[in-house]
N, C-alpha and C positions, 0 to 999 in steps of 0.2 A: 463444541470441540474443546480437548484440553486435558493434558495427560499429569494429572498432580505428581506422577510415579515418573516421571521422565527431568531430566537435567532441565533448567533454564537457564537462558543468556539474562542476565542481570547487570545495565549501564547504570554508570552511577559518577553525578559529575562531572562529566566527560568533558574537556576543555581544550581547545587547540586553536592556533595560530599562524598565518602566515605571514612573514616580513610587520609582524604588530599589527595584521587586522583579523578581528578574529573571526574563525570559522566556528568551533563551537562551543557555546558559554553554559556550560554546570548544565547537560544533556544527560536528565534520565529517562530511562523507559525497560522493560523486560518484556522479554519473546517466550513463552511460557512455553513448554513441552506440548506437542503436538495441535500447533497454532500457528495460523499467517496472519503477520503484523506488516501490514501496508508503509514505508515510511515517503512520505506524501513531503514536498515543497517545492520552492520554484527553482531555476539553478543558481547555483549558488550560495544555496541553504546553509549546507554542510552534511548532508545527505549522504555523497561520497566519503569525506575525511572520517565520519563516525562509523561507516563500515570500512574502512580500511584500519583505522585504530583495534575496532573488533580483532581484525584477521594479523595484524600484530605488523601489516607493512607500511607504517608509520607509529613512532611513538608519541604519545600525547600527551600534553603541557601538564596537564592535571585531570581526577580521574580514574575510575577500575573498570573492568572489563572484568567480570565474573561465569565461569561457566561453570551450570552446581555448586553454588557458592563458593567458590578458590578460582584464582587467578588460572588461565587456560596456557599449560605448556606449548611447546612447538611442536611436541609430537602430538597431540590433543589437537591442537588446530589442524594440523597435517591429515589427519585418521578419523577425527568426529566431525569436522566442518567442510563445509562444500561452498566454494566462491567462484562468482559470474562475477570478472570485472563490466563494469559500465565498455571498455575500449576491449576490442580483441584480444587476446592472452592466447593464441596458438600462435606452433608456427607454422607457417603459409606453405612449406615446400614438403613439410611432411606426412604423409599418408593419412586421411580418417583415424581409420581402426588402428596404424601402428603410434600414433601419437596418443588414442582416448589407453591403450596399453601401458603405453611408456606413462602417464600421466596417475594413471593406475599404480604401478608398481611404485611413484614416487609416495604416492598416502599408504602404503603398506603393503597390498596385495601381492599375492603370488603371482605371477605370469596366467599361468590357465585358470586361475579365478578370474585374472584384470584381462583377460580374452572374452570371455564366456560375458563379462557382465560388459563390456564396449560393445560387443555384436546386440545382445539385450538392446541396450541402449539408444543404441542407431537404430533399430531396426523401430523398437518401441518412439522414436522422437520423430522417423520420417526420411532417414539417410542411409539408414541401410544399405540402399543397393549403394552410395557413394563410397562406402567404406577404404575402398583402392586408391581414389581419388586425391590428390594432393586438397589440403584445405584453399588454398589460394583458389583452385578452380571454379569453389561452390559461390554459390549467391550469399548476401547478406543473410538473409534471414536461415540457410540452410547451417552457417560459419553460429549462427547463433545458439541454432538447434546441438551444433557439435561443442559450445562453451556449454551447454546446460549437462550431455549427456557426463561430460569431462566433470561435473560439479556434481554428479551422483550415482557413476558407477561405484563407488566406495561406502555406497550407501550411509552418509553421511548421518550425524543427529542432529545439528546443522545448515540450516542454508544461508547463504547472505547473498544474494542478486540484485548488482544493480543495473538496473533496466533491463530486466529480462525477457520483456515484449517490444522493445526496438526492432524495429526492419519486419515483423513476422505479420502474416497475413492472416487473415479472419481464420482461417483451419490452424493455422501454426499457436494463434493465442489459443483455439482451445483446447486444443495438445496441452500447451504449456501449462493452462489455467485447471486441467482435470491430474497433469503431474502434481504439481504445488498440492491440489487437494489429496493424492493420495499419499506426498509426504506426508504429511499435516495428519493423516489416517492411519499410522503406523508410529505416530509418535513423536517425527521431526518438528522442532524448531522450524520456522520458514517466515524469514526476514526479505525481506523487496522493495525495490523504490521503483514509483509508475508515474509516470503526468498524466495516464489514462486512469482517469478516477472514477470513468463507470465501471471499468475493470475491478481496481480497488473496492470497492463499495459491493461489489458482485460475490469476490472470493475471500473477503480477507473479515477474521476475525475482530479485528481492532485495527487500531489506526492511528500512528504516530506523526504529526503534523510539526515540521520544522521551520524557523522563518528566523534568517538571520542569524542562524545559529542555536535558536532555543526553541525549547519544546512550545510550542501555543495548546496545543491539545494534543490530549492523549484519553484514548478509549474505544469502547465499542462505535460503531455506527447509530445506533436507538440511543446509547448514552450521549455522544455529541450532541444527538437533536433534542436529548430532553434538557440536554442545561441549558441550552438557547430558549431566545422566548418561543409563545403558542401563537400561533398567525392563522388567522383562516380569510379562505377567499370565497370573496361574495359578487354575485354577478346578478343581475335586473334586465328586463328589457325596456330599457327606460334611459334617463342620461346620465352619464359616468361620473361628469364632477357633481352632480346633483346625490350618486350616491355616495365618491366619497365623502362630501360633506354631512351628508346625514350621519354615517356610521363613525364618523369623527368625532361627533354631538354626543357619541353614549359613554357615559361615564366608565371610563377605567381600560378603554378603547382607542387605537391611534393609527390611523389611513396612511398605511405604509407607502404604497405603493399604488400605481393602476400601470394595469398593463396594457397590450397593444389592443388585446380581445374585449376590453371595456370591464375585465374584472376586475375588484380591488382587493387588495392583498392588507389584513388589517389584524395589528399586532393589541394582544391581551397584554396587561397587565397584570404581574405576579401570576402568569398562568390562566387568568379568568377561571369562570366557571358556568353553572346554568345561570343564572340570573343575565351576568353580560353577553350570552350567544341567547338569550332571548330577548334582550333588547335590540340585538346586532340584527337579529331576524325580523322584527315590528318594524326598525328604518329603514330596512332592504323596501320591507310588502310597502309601503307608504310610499315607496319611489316609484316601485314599477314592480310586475309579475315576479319573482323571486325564479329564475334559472339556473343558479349553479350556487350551492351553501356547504362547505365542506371546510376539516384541515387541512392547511396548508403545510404537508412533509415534504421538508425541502432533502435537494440530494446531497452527496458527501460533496459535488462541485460548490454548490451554495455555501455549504457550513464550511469548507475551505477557504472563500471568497472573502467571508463573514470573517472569521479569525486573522486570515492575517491583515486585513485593510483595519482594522478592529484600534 
């Protein structure tokens, strides 16, 4: 995915504080035209303050916020960006469709544009028949469905969502998870923060990992895993400390781990190559029948685990 011809969100620096502790220190990363960037950490991060500095409702200590290279006005944010706060942002006594309208005509649209595309919207997310409905009356995850539709009846180039799979059920994510993909297919930016990191790792192009306030990684999913070491796991029908001591024994090789299933999980040095997965494999057969010999691709949970304990 990846639209070189489309505007990019470009952070740079980004630094802020609260009461002198900080939430985020010299935060870069870019959301490239027609791409989901996952942005991943635990609460606390600064995950939220870095997309609220985005959407301009907080000013940040130090720092740019670039959209297509230049500083993004208030009418630009209004009309080209699309924001799911993390907490509700309707209001509760007001109509479905007469609020995704009203909310409509605030980013620009005309009344029977910002009609035509809130019925779209509801009908496309799930709530359609709600439309009448005061918001207060729907379920969580229904209130969610009507922040998302409210974030891209204006067909934003833009998205910034944080937590926008909160409350929503196995049909509701893949609603939301096949939306995301068809912004992202038309061109959009599409920026997200998830704790569901089989999610993340499922749809998202890259992946911006925060801890403390600072980037720890940033990249693709295949890139994360190729700058980490090579680990493969090796299983025997035989005895487990017997093998991880053998495959400990091979030069340039180190018995990471054993798990519950009696495999060992055992990290190469500088990558290895054939020489040490043919040694790894002579102390496996010396122990016991060789059952299971393969790489060990760990998922984006691990390589998050990995970075920020790190």
């Amino acid at each position: 995915m990846g639209y070189t011809d489309q505007p990019m969100l470009d952070i740079h620096a980004l630094s802020h504080a609260y009461a002198g502790q900080p939430a985020l220190d010299a935060v870069d990363f870019t959301v490239p035209g027609g791409s989901i960037v996952g942005f991943v950490g635990r609460n606390g991060a600064g995950k939220t303050t870095a997309m609220r500095a985005i959407m301009a409702l907080l000013v940040p200590d130090a720092g740019t916020v670039l959209w297509g290279g230049s500083p993004p006005t208030s009418q630009t944010r209004r009309r080209r960006f699309g924001y799911m706060p993390e907490e509700r942002g309707l209001y509760p006594k007001m109509r479905v469709l007469d609020q995704l309208v009203y909310l409509g005509r605030l980013a620009g649209m005309a009344t029977v544009e910002a009609r035509e595309q809130a019925r779209e919207w509801a009908d496309r997310l799930g709530v359609g028949e709600r439309g009448r409905d005061n918001v207060e009356a729907l379920s969580l995850g229904n209130q969610q469905r009507v922040q998302l539709a409210a974030a891209l009846l204006h067909r934003p180039d833009l998205l910034v969502l944080d937590e926008p799979f909160s409350g929503l059920d196995p049909l509701g994510v893949d609603v939301m998870a096949g939306v995301l993909r068809a912004e992202a297919g038309r061109g959009a930016s599409v920026l997200f923060s998830s704790h569901q990191l089989e999610l993340v790792e499922q749809i998202c192009d890259r992946v911006v990992i925060l801890e403390a306030g600072r980037v720890v990684a940033d990249g693709t999913i295949a890139g994360l895993r190729g700058a980490g070491p090579r680990r493969w796991r090796i299983g025997v029908d035989g005895d487990p400390p017997a093998l991880a001591q053998a495959l400990a024994d091979v030069s340039g090789a180190r018995a990471w781990r054993t798990d519950a299933d009696g495999t060992v999980l055992v990290e190469l040095a500088d990558g290895g190559g054939a020489a040490p997965l043919g040694a790894l494999l002579d102390a496996a057969r010396a122990v016991g029948t060789v059952r299971h010999f393969a790489e060990d691709v760990p998922s984006l949970a691990e390589l998050y685990r990995e970075v920020v304990t790190a």
